[in-house]
TORKOL-344451 format. One record per residue: residue number from 1; y negated, z negated, x negated of N, C-alpha, C, O in turn. Coordinates in steps of 0.05 Angstrom, whole numbers, plus 5000, padded with zeros to 4 digits. Example, Ala and Ser with C-alpha at 12.3 -4.5 7.8 and 13.67 -1.06 7.14 Angstrom:
BEGIN
{1,{5114,4844,4736},{5090,4844,4754},{5066,4844,4736},{5066,4831,4715}};
{2,{5045,4858,4743},{5021,4857,4727},{4999,4843,4742},{4977,4839,4732}};
END
This chain:
BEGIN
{1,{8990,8686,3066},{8988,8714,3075},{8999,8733,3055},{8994,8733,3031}};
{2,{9018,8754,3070},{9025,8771,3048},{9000,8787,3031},{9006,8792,3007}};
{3,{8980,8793,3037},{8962,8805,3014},{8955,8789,2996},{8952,8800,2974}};
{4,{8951,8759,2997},{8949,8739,2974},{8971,8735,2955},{8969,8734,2931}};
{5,{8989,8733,2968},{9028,8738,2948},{9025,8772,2941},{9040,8781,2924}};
{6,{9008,8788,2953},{9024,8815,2938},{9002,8815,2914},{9010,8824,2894}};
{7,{8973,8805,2913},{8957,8802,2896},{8969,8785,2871},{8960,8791,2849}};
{8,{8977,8777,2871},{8993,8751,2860},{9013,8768,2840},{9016,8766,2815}};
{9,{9027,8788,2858},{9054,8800,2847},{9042,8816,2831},{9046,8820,2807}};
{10,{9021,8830,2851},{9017,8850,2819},{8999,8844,2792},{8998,8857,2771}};
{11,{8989,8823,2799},{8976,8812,2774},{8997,8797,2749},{8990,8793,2726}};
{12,{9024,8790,2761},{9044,8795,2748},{9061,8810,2736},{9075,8801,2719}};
{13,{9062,8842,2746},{9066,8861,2750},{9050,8869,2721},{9062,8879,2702}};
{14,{9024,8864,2719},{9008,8879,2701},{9018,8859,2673},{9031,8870,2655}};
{15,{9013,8835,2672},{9019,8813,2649},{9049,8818,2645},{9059,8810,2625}};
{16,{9065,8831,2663},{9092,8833,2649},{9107,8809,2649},{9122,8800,2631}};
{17,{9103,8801,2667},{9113,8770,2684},{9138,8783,2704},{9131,8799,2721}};
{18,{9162,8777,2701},{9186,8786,2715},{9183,8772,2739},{9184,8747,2739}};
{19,{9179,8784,2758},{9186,8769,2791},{9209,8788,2808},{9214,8812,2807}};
{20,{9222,8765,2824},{9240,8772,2837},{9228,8761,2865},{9224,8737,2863}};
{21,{9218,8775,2897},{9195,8768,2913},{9216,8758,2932},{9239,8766,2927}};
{22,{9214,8742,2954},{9240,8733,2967},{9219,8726,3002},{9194,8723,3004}};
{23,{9234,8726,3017},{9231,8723,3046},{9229,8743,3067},{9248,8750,3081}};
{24,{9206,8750,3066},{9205,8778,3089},{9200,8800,3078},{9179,8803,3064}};
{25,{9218,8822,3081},{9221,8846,3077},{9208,8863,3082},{9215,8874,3103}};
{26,{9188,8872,3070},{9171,8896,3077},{9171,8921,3059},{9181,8919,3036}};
{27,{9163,8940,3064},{9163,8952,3046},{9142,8960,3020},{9145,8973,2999}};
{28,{9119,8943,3031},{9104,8947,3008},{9108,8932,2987},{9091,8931,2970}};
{29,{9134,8916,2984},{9139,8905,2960},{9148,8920,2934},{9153,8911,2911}};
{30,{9149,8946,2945},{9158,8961,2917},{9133,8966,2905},{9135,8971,2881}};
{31,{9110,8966,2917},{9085,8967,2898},{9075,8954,2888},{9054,8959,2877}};
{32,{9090,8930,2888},{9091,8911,2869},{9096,8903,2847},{9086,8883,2836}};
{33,{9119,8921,2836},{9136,8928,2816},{9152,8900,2798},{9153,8893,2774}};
{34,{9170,8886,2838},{9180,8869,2832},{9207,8878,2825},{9214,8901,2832}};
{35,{9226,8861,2809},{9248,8872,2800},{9273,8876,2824},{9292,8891,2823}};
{36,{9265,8861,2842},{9285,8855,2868},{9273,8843,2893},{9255,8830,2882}};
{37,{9272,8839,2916},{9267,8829,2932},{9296,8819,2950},{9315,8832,2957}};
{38,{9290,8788,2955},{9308,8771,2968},{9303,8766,2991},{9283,8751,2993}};
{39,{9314,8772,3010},{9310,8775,3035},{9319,8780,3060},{9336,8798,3060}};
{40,{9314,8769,3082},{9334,8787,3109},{9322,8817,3108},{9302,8818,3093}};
{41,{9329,8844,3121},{9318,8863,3135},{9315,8852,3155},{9330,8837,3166}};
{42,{9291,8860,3165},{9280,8852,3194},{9297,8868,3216},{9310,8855,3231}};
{43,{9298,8885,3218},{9296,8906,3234},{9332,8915,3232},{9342,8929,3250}};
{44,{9344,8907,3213},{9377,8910,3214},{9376,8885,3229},{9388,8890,3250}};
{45,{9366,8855,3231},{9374,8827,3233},{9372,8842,3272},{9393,8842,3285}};
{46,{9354,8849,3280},{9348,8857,3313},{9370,8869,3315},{9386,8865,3333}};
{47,{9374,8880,3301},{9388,8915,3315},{9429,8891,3321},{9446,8896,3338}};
{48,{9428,8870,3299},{9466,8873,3298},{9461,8847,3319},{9482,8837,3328}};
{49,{9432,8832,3331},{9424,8815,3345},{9430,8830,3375},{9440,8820,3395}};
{50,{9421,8851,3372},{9431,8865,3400},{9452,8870,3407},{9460,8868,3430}};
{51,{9470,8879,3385},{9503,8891,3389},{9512,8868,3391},{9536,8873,3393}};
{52,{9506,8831,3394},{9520,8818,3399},{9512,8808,3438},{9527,8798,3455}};
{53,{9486,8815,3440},{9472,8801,3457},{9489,8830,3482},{9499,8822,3503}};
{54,{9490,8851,3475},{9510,8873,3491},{9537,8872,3490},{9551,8882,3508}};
{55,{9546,8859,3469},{9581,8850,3474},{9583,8828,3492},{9603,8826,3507}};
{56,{9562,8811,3492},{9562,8786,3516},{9555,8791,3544},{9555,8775,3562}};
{57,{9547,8820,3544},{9546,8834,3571},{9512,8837,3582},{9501,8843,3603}};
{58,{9505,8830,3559},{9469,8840,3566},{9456,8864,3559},{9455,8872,3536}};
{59,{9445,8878,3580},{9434,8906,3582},{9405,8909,3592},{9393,8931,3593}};
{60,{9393,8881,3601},{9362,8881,3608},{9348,8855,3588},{9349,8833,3597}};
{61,{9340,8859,3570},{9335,8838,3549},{9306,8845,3547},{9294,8866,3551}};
{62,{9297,8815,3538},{9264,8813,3531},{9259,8803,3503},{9269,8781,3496}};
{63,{9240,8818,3482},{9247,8805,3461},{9218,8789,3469},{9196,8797,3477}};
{64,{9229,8760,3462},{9205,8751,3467},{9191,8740,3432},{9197,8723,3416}};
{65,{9174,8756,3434},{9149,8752,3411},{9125,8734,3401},{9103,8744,3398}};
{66,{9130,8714,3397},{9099,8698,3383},{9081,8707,3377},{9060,8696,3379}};
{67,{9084,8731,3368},{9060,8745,3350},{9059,8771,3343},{9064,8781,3322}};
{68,{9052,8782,3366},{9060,8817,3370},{9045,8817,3345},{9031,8800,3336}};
{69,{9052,8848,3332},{9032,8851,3304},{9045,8844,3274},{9042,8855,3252}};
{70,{9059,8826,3283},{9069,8815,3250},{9094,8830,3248},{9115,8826,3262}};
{71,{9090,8849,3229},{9107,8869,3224},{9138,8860,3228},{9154,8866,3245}};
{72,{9139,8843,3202},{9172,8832,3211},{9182,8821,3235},{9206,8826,3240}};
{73,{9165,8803,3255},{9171,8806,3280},{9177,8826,3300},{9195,8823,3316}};
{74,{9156,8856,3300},{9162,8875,3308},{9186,8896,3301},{9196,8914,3314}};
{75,{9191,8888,3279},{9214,8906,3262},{9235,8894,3280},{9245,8909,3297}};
{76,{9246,8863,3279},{9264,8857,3297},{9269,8864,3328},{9291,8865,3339}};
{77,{9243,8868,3339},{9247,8872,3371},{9254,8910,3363},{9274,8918,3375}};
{78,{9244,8928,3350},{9253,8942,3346},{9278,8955,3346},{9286,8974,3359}};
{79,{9289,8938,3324},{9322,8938,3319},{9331,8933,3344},{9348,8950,3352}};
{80,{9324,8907,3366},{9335,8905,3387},{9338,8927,3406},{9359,8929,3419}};
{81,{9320,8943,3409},{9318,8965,3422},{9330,8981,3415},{9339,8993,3435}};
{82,{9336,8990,3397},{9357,9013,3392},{9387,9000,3393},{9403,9017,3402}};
{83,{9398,8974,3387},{9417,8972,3402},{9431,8969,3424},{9455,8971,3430}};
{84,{9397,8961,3443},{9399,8965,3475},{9410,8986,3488},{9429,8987,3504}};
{85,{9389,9011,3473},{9387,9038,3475},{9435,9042,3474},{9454,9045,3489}};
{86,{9430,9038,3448},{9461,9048,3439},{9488,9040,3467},{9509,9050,3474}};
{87,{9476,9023,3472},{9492,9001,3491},{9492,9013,3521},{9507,9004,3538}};
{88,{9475,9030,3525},{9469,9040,3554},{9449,9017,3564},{9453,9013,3588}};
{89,{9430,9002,3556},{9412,8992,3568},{9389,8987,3560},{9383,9006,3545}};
{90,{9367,8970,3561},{9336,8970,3550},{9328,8939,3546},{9335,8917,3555}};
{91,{9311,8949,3527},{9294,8925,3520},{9265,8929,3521},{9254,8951,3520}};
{92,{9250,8898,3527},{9219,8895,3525},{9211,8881,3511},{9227,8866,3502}};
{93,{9184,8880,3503},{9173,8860,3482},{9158,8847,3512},{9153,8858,3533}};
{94,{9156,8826,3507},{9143,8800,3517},{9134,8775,3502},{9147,8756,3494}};
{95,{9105,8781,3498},{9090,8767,3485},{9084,8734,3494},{9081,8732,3518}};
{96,{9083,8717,3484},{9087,8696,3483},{9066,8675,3470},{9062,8680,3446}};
{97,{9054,8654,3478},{9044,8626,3455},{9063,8611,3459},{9069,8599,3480}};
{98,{9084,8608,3420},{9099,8590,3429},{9089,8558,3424},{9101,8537,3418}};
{99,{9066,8563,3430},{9051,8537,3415},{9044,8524,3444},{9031,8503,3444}};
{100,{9050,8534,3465},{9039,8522,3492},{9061,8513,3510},{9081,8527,3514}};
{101,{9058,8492,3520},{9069,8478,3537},{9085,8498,3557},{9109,8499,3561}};
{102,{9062,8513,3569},{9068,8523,3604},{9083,8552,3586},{9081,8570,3602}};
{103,{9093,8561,3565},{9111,8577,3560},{9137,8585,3575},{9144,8609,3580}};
{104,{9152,8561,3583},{9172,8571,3591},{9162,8570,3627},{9176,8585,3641}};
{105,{9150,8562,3635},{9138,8578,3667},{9128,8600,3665},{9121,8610,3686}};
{106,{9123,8616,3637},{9114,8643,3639},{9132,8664,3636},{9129,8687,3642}};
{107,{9154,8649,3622},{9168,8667,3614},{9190,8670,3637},{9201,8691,3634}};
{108,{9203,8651,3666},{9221,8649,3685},{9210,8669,3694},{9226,8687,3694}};
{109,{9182,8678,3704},{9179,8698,3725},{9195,8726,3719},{9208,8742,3732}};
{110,{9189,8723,3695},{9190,8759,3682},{9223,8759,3682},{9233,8779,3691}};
{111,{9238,8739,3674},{9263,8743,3679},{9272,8745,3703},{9287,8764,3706}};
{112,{9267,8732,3724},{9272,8741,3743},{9262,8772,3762},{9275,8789,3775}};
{113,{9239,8767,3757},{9217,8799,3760},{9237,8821,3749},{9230,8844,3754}};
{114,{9259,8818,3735},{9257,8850,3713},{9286,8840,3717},{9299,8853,3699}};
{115,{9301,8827,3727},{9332,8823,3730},{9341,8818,3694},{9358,8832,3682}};
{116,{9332,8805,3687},{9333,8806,3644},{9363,8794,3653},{9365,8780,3673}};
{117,{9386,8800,3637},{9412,8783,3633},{9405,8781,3606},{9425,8772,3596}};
{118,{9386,8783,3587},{9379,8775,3565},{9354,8767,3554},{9334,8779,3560}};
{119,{9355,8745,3537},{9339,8742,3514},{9337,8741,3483},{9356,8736,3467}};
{120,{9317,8747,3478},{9330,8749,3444},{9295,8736,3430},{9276,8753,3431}};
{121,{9288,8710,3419},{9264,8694,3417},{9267,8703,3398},{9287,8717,3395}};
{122,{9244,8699,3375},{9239,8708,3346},{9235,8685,3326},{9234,8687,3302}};
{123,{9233,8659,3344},{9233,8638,3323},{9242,8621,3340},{9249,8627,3363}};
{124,{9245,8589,3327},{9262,8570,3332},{9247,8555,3361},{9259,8551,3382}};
{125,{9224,8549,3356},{9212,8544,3376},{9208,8562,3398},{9206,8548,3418}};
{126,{9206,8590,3403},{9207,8602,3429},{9235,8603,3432},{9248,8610,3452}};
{127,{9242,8597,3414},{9285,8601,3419},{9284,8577,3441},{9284,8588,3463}};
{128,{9283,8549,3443},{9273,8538,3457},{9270,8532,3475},{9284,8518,3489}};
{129,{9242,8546,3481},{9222,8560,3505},{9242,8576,3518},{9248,8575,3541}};
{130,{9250,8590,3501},{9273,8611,3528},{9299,8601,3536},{9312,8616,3550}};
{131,{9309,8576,3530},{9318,8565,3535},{9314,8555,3562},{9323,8566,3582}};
{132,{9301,8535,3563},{9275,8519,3581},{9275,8542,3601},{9286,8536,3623}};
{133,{9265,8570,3599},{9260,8581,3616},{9272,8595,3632},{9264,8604,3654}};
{134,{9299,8598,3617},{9329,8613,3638},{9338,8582,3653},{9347,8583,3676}};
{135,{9334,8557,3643},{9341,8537,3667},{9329,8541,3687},{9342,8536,3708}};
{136,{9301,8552,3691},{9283,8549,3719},{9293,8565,3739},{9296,8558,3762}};
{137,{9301,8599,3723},{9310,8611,3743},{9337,8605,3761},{9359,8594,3756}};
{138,{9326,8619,3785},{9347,8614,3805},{9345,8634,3821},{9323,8643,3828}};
{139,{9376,8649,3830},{9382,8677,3848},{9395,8690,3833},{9411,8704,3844}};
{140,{9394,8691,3805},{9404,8711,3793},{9419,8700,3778},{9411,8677,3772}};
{141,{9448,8708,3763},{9454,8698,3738},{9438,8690,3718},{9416,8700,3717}};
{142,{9447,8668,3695},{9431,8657,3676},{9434,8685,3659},{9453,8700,3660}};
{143,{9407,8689,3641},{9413,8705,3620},{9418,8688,3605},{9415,8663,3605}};
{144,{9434,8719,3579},{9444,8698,3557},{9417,8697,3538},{9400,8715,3538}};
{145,{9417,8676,3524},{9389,8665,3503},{9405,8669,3483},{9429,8670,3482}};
{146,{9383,8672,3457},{9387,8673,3430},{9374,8673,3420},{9354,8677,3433}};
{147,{9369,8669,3393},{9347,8657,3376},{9350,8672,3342},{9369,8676,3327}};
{148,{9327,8677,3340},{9316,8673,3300},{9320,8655,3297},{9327,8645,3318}};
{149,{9320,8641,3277},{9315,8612,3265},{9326,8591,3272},{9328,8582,3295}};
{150,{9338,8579,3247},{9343,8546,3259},{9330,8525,3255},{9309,8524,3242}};
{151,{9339,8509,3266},{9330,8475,3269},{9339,8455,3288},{9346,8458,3311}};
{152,{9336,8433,3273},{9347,8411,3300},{9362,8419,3324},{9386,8421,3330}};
{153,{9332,8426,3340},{9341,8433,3372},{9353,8460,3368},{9378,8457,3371}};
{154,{9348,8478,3365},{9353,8492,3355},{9398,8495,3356},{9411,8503,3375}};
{155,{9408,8487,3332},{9430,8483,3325},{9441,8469,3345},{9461,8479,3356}};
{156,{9431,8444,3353},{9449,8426,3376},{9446,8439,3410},{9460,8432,3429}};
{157,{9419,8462,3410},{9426,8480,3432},{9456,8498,3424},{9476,8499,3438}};
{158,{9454,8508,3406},{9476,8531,3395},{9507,8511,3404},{9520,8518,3423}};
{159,{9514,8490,3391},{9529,8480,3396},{9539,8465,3426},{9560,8454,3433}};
{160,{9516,8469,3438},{9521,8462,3474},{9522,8488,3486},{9512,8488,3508}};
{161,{9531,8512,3479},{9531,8540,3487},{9507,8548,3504},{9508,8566,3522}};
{162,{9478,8527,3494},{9462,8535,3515},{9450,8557,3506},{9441,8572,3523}};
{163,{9447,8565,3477},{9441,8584,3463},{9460,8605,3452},{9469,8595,3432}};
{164,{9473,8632,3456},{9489,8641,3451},{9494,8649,3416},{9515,8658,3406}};
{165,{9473,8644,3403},{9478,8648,3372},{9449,8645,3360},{9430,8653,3374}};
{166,{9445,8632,3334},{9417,8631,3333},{9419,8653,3297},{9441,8651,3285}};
{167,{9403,8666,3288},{9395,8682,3266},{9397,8663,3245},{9383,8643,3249}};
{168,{9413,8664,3219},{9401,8642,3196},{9395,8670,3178},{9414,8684,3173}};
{169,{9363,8678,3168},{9359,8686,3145},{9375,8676,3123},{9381,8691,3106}};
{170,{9384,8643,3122},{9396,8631,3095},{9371,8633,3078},{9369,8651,3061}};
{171,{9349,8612,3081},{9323,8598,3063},{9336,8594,3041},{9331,8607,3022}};
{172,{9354,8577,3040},{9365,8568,3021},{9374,8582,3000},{9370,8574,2977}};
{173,{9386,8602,3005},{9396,8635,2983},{9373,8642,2971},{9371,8644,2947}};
{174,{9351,8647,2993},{9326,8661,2985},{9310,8648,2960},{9302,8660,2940}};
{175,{9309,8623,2966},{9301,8600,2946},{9316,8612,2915},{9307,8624,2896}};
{176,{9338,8603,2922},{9365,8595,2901},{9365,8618,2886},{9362,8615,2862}};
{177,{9369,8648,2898},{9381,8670,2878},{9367,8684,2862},{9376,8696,2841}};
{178,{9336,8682,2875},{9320,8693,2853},{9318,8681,2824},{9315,8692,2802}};
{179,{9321,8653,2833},{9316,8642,2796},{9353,8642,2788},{9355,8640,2764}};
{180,{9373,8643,2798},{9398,8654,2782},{9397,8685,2783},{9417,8692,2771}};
{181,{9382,8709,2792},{9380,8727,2781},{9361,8723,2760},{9368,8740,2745}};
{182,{9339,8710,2749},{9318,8717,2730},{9340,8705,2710},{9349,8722,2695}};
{183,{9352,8676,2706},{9354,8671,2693},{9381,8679,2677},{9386,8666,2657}};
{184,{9401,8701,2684},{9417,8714,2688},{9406,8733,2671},{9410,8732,2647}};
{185,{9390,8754,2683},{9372,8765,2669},{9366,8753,2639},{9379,8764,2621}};
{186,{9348,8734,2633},{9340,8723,2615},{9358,8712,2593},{9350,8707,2571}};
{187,{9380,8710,2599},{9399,8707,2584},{9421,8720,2575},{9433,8715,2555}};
{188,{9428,8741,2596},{9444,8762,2586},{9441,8792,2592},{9458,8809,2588}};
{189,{9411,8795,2605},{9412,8823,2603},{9412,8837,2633},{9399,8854,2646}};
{190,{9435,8815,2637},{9453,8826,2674},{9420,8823,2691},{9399,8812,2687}};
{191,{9437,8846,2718},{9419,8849,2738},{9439,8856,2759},{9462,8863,2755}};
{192,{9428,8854,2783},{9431,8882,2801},{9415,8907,2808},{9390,8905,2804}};
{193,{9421,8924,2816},{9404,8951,2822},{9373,8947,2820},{9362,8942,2841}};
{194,{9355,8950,2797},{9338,8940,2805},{9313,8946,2818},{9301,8963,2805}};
{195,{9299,8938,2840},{9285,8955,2854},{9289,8949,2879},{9270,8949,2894}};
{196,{9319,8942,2889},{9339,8944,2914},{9328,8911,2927},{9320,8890,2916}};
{197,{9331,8919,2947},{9334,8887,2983},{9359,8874,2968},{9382,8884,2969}};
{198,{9355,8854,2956},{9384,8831,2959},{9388,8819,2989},{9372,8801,2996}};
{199,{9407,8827,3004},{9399,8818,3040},{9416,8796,3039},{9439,8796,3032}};
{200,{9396,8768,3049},{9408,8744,3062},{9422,8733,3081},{9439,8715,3083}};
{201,{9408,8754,3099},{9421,8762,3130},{9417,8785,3148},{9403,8801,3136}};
{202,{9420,8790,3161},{9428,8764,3190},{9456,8749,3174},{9472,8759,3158}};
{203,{9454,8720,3185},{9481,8710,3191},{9486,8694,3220},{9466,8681,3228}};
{204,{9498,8694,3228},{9500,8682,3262},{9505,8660,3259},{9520,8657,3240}};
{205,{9498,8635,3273},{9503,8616,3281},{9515,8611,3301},{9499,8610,3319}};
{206,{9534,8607,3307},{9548,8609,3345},{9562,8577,3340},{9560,8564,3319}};
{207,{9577,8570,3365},{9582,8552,3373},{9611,8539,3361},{9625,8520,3368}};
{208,{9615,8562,3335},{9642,8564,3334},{9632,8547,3312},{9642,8525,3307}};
{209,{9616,8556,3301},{9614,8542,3256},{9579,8526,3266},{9562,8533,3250}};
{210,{9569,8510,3287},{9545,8504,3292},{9551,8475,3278},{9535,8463,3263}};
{211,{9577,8465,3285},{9580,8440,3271},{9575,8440,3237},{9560,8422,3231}};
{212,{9583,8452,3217},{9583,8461,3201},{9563,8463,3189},{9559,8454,3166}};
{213,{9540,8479,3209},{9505,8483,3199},{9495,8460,3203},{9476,8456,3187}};
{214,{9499,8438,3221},{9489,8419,3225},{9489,8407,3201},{9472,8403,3184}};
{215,{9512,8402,3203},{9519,8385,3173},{9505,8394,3139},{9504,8379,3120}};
{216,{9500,8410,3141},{9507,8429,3123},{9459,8420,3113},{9446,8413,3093}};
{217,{9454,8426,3143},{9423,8421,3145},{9410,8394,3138},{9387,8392,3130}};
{218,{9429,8370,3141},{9426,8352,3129},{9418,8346,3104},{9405,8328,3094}};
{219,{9434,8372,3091},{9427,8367,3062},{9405,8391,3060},{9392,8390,3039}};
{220,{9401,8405,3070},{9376,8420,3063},{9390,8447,3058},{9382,8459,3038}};
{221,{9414,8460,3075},{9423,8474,3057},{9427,8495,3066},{9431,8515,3052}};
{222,{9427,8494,3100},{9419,8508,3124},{9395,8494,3141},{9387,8505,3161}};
END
């Protein structure tokens, strides 16, 4: 939980322990008085998630949500909305357990109910689920699906164009750059801006470079 990591930070903060905080972007990490935070923006990652999901011709999109409430989740369906908005069309949040079977029977109605030519899931597993759940419908065009997160299914949907692009934060960067900034730091001084979002992503996954991530995930690296 972030209040146990921000407790954490600032008890480092006080001992004069250099941290560089890495994953989800919030803003209370500056009261932390970490040197940098490594991270996607949430809420830029929605917003350039929309301008692709509206170049593919979608203008009724559902962000569908695991876990209304969790800020960085909401920051994304956010972003989506204002590029809906920009686009001449709208977005909804649609709450979701992606932990339940009968998911994607809950989620067909509403696409069809609301004419959605879009989805946009928040993690790998309702990525999925919305998958699963634009197969059921029937009458209307398929919307297009897309996803946060990768994995397995995930990537080898992306690469069967059943998924139109999936989100990589890039774990791997997040991991990796904080200890070549400390130790960078620690040995010569160098930094970047300090205080500032080092941003990981968004980076897109599409069908073009999916082979690539596949491979690439094997080694742990996407």
């Amino acid at each position: 939980p972030w209040r146990r990591v921000g407790r954490h930070h600032h008890r480092a903060g006080r001992a004069a322990i250099q941290v560089v905080s890495f994953n989800s972007v919030r803003a209370v990490y500056r009261r932390f008085g970490v040197l940098a935070h490594v991270g996607q923006p949430e809420e830029r990652a929605g917003f350039q998630s929309g301008q692709r999901l509206a170049a593919a011709g979608a203008r009724r999109v559902l962000c569908v949500n695991q876990q209304i409430g969790n800020q960085g989740l909401d920051a994304r369906c956010r972003g989506l909305a204002r590029a809906m908005r920009a686009a001449g069309g709208s977005s909804r949040v649609f709450g979701v357990d992606d932990q339940s079977p009968a998911t994607p029977r809950k989620i067909a109605p509403a696409i069809h109910s609301g004419r959605i030519d879009g989805l946009l899931a928040l993690n790998a597993t309702s990525g999925i689920e919305a998958v699963k759940a634009a197969r059921r419908v029937q009458g209307i065009p398929a919307p297009k699906v897309a996803t946060f997160d990768l994995g397995p299914d995930v990537l080898r949907a992306v690469r069967a164009r059943q998924l139109l692009f999936a989100v990589d934060q890039q774990a791997y960067l997040q991991g990796y750059l904080p200890i070549v900034l400390l130790t960078q730091r620690a040995r010569y001084g160098l930094f970047p801006a300090q205080g500032d979002v080092i941003p990981t992503g968004p980076n897109f996954v599409t069908a073009a470079n999916a082979a690539k991530a596949i491979e690439l995930s094997r080694r742990s690296i996407r």
